[in-house]
N, C-alpha and C positions, 0 to 999 in steps of 0.2 A: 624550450624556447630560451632565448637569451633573456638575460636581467635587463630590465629597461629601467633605463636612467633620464634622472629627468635632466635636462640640459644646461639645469643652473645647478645642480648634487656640482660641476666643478670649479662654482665659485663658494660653496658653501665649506667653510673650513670644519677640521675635525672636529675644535673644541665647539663649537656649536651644534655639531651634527651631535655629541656627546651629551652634550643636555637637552637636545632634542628627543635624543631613544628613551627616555626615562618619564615623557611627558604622559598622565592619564586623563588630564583634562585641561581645555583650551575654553579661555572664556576670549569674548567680543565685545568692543564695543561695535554701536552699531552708522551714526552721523562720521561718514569719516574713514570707514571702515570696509561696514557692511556695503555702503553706500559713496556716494563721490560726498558726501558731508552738505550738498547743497539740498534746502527743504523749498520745493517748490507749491504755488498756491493757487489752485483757480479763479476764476473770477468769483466764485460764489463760495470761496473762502477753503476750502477743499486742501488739504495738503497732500501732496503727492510725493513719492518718493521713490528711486529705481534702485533695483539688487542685482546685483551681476549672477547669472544663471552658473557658469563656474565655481564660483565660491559656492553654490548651492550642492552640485553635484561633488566637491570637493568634501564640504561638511558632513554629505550622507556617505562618503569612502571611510571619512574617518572614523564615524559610528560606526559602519560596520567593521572597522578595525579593532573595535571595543574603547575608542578613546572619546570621553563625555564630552560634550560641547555643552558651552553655558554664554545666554548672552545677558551684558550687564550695560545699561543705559542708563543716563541725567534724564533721556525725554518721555515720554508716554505716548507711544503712538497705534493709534488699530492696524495700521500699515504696517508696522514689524507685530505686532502679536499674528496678525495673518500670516506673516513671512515665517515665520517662528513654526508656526500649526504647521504650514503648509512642508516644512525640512521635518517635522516629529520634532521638534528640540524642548525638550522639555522644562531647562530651565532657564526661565527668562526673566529678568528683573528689570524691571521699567522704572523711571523718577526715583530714580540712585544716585544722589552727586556724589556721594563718598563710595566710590568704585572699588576702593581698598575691603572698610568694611562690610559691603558688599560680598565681595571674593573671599574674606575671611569667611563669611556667613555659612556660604555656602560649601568651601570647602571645611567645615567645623562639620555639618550634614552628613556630605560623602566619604569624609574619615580621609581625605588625600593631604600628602602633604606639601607644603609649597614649594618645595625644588622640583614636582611632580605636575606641574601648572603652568603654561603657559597664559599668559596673558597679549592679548592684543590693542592696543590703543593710540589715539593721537592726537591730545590734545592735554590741558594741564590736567585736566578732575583723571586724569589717565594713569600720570607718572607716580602716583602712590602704588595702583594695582601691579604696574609696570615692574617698580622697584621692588615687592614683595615676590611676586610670582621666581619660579626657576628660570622661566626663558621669556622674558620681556621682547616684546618685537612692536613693530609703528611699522610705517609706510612714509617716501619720500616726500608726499605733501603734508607730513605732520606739523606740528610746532616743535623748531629748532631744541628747545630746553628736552623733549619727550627722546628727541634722535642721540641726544647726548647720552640717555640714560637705557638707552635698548642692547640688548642686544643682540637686535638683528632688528635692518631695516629692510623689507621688502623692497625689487626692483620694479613691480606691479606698483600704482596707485592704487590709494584706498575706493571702493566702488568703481575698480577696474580689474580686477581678477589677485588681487593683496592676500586675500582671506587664502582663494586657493593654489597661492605660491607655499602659504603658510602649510596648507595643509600636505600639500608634496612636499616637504622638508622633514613633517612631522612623520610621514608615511615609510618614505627614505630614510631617517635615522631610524623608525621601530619596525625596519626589515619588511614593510606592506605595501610598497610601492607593486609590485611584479603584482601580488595576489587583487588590488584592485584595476590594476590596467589590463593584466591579463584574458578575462571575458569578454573584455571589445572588440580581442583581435581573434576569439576565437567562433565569434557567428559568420 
């Protein structure tokens, strides 16, 4: 079978695909991200929140790629720990504003080092994790100062398929793209 290429690998330039192949763990934010950033509420007080099902099937490619996924959040919510169980993702930090020391924590744990980390985020408590990580990325409805300091900004909205733009780049630079698409087309 032929190499299947995703259709944005040719606006993705080299020197990004370059620090993309090198990436072992990608952390998340999740308002914004995960999600279109908007926290909806029932009448009887309920917060409700939607996850794009792409970015999900994106995230369990890249674990089976062998690359950690971690998500890092300001908010505390049962909605993303559910979302979190429900992907296997094991590590999830919740009522985090300092994202940075965060990501440090955690990468101090898993012995990665930070040119090896991609971070994802888009908003200001972001741009510390952003600026430390190897491959900083946001999405076009971010805050202007986070798009300044990426880089790479996603063509996808956040909580419209961002996460797994991210994850096909990440897949495409560490040569995994073919090995996860390839059993769709062959049932």
């Amino acid at each position: 079978m032929d190499e299947l290429k995703s259709p944005l690998q040719k606006l993705w330039p080299e020197p990004l695909l370059g620090k993309a192949a090198g990436i072992k763990l990608v952390a998340l934010d999740v308002d914004g991200i995960m999600s279109d950033g908007k926290i909806y509420f029932s009448a009887n007080g309920d917060e409700l929140k939607g996850f794009n099902i792409l970015d999900g099937l994106g995230l369990k490619q890249l674990m089976a790629a062998g690359i950690t996924v971690a998500v890092i959040t300001g908010r505390s919510s049962p909605l993303t720990e559910k979302r979190m169980n429900d992907l296997k993702i094991t590590h999830l930090m919740q009522g985090r504003e300092d994202k940075k020391i965060a990501l440090q924590e955690l990468v101090s744990t898993l012995g990665i080092a930070p040119e090896n980390i991609a971070y994802m985020g888009d908003d200001l408590p972001d741009l510390p994790a952003i600026r430390y990580a190897g491959l900083g990325v946001t999405v076009p409805n971010g805050y202007w100062l986070v798009k300044e300091h990426a880089d790479y900004c996603t063509h996808a909205t956040g909580g419209s398929g961002a996460v797994r733009e991210l994850c096909d780049l990440l897949l495409t630079a560490g040569g995994h793209l073919n090995a996860t698409l390839t059993p769709y087309l062959e049932s």
